[in-house]
N, C-alpha and C positions, 0 to 999 in steps of 0.2 A: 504494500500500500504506500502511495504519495507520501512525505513526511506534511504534516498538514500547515497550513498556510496560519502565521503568529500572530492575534491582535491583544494589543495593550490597552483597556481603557483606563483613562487617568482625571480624577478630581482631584482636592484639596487634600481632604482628608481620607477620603475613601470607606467612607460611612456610609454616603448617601446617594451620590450620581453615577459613580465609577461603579459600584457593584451591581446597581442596578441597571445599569449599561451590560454587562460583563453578561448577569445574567438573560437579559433581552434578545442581547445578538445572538449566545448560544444560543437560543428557544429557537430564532426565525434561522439560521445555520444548520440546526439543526430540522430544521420542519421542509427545508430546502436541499437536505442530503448534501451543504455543501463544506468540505475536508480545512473549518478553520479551528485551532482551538483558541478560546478566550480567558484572560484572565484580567484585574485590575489591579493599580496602586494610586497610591496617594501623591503628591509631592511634597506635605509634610510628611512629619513623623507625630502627629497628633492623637493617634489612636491607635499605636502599635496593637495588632494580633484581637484587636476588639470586633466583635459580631457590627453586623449594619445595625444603623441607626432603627429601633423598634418601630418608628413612623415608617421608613422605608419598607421593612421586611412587612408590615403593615397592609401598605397600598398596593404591592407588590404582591403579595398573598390574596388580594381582591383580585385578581387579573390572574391568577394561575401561574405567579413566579414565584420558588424558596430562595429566599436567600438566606436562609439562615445559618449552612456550611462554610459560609463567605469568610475571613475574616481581613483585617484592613494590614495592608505594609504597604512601605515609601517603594517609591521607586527606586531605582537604581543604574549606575552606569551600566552593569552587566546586560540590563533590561535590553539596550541600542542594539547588541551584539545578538541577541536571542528571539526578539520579537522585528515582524516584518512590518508591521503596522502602530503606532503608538496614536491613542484616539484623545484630544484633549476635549476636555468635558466646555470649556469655558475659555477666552482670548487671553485670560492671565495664567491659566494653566498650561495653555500653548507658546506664548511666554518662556515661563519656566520651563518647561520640558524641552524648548530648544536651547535655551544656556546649558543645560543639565548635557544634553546633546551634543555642546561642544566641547564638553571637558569630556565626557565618553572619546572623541575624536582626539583629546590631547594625546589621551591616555593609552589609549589602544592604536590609532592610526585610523584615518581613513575608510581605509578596505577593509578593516572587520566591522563598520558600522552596516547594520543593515536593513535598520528601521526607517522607515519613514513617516510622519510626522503629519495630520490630521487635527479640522474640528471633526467630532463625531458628527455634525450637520452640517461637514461640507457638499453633499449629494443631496442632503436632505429637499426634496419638492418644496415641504410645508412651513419649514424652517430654515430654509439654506443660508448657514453662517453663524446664526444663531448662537448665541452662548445657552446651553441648557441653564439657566438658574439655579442657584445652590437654595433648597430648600429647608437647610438647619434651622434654620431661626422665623420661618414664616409656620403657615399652617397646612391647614387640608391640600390646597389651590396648587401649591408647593409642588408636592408630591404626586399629584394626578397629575401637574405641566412636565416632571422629570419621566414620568413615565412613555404621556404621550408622544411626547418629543423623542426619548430612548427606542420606541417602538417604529417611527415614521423614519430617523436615521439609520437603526440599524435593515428596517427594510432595505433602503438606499444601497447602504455597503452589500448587502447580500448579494441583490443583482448583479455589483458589480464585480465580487468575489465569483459569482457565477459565471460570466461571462469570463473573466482571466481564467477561471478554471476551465474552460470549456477550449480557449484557445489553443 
């Protein structure tokens, strides 16, 4: 079998967007037979090794997602070298994730980077560009915009995981 095609989703913390991203795209990847695995991080270190945010696992469990196997860690330089895709959740996250990107590049060179760098709503139809909203500190609205949003991007990427894979 193909070694399968690497996406990073990445928020703040990794509590609430990122994992729910993480597990989104695998649901429509996987509902679409198509060969990618998902995982997320944070770019802090805010909530090393902690369960998603109970809101999340929450609204997410309204909709037929668990996230409750998830737990949160930073990213890291190794990330650039291992995953094909790095998805930022938000324009400050995408930000961060490219300085974090160039010291990967100090460190290693070049040619062992092999990420490439993303909003999760750069395909998006409904949202394209979009920062998904961090929804820690708001309410319900929050939570049901992270999701809707996770769901109409990660269709986006799917297709076009399909189509590369089909090439």
């Amino acid at each position: 079998m193909k070694t399968p095609y690497k996406v990073l989703c990445v928020c703040l913390g990794n509590i609430c967007r990122s994992p729910t991203a993480e597990v989104v795209l695998r649901h429509y990847c996987d509902a679409q037979n198509v060969n990618v695995w998902v995982d997320s991080a944070g770019t802090s270190n805010y909530h090393p090794n902690k369960a998603p945010d109970a809101r999340s696992q929450q609204y997410a469990e309204k909709r037929g997602y668990n996230l409750s196997d998830l737990r949160a860690r930073q990213i890291k330089l190794e990330d650039f070298i291992e995953f094909d895709l790095i998805l930022a959740m938000d324009h400050d996250n995408f930000t961060d994730i490219q300085a974090l990107m160039r010291k990967a590049v100090k460190r290693y060179g070049a040619s062992y980077i092999r990420s490439k760098v993303a909003l999760m709503s750069e395909h998006d139809p409904y949202y394209k560009h979009q920062a998904i909203p961090d929804p820690y500190y708001g309410g319900a609205d929050g939570f049901e915009r992270v999701l809707n949003q996770c769901e109409s991007s990660a269709q986006a990427w799917v297709a076009i995981f399909k189509r590369d894979q089909s090439e």
